[in-house]
N, C-alpha and C positions, 0 to 999 in steps of 0.2 A: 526791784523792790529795794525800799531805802528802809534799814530799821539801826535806834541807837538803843542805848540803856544811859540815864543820867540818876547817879545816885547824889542827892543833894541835902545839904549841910550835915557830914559827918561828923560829928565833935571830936575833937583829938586832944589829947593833954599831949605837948612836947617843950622840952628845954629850947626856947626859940630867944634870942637876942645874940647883939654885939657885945658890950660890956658880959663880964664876964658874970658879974653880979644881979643879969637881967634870967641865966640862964639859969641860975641856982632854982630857983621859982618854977616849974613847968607853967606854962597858960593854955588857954583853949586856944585853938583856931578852931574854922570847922572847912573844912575841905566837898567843893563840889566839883562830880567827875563826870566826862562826858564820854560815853566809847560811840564811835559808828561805827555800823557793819558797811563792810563791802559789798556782801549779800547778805543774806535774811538770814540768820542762825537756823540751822537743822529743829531747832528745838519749836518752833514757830508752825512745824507739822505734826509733830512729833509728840509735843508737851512732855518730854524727857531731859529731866535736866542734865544729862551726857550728853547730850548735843549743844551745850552753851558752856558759858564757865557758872559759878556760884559769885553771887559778887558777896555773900557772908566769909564765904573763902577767901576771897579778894580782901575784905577789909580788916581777915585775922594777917593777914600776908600784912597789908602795909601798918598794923597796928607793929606787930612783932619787928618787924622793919626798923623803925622811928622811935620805938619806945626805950630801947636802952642810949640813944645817941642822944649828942648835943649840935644845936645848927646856928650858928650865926647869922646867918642872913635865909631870909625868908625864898629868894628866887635859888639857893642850894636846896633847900627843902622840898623846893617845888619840882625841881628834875633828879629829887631821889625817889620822890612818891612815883613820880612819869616813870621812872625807869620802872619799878618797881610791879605799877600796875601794865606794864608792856610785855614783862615778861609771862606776866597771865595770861594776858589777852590776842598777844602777840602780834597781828599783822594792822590791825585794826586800826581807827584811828582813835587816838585820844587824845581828851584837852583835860587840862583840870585848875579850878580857880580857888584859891586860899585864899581865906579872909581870917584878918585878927586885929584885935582893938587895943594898939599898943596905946601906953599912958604918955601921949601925948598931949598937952593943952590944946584945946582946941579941938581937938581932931575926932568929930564926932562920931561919923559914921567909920573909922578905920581903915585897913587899909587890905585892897586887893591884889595878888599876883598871879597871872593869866599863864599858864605853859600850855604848851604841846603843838598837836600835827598840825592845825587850822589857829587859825584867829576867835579867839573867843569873843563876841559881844554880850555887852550887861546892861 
C-alpha cells in the first residue's frame, strides 16, 4: 500500500529577500508539502491520531520555526522548512514547493522553489 498526505497552499508571513530593505516587510508565500509513506500509517486501521503525526502540529512547528527569522534567499528557506518538517515525520519522504510573488515587473505568476526526497512536478 502506497499512502501520502499533501497539505496545500499554507500561507505564511516571513521576512523573505536579498536587499536588506526587502526583508524589513514580511510577505506571504504559501508553502505546499508532500510526505509519502513508506507504508500505510497505523492510523489508516486504527483511525487514532497516535498512530500518525498531526500535521496542525506540524504547521505550529514550522510557523514557530520561521517566524522570528530572517531568509535571504528563498531555496535557504526551503531546506529549513524540509529539515524542520523531517524531524516530525522522520523517515518518510518529503517534497515541498514555495511559492511567492516578488515585485518584479513582469513577472506575473511569481516564482516557485521545489525541495526534497523526489522530484516534484507542477
Amino acid at each position: 500500500m502506497k499512502a501520502e498526505i499533501n497539505l496545500q497552499q499554507l500561507e505564511l508571513s516571513v521576512r523573505l529577500g536579498w536587499p536588506e530593505e526587502e526583508r524589513e516587510i514580511p510577505q506571504t508565500i504559501w508553502l505546499d508539502i508532500q510526505i509519502k509513506f513508506f507504508d500505510a500509517p497505523s492510523a489508516c486501521k486504527s483511525d487514532n491520531l497516535a498512530d500518525t503525526f498531526c500535521y496542525d502540529e506540524l504547521i505550529k512547528k514550522i510557523k514557530t520555526e520561521i517566524h522570528a527569522r530572517e531568509f535571504r534567499l528563498i531555496e535557504y528557506l526551503g531546506q529549513e522548512i524540509y529539515r524542520v518538517i523531517k524531524q516530525v515525520v522522520g523517515n518518510h519522504s518529503v517534497n515541498i514547493r514555495i511559492h511567492k510573488k516578488p515585485l518584479i515587473e513582469n513577472l506575473t505568476g511569481g516564482v516557485n522553489f521545489c525541495f526534497g526526497d523526489e522530484a516534484w512536478s507542477f
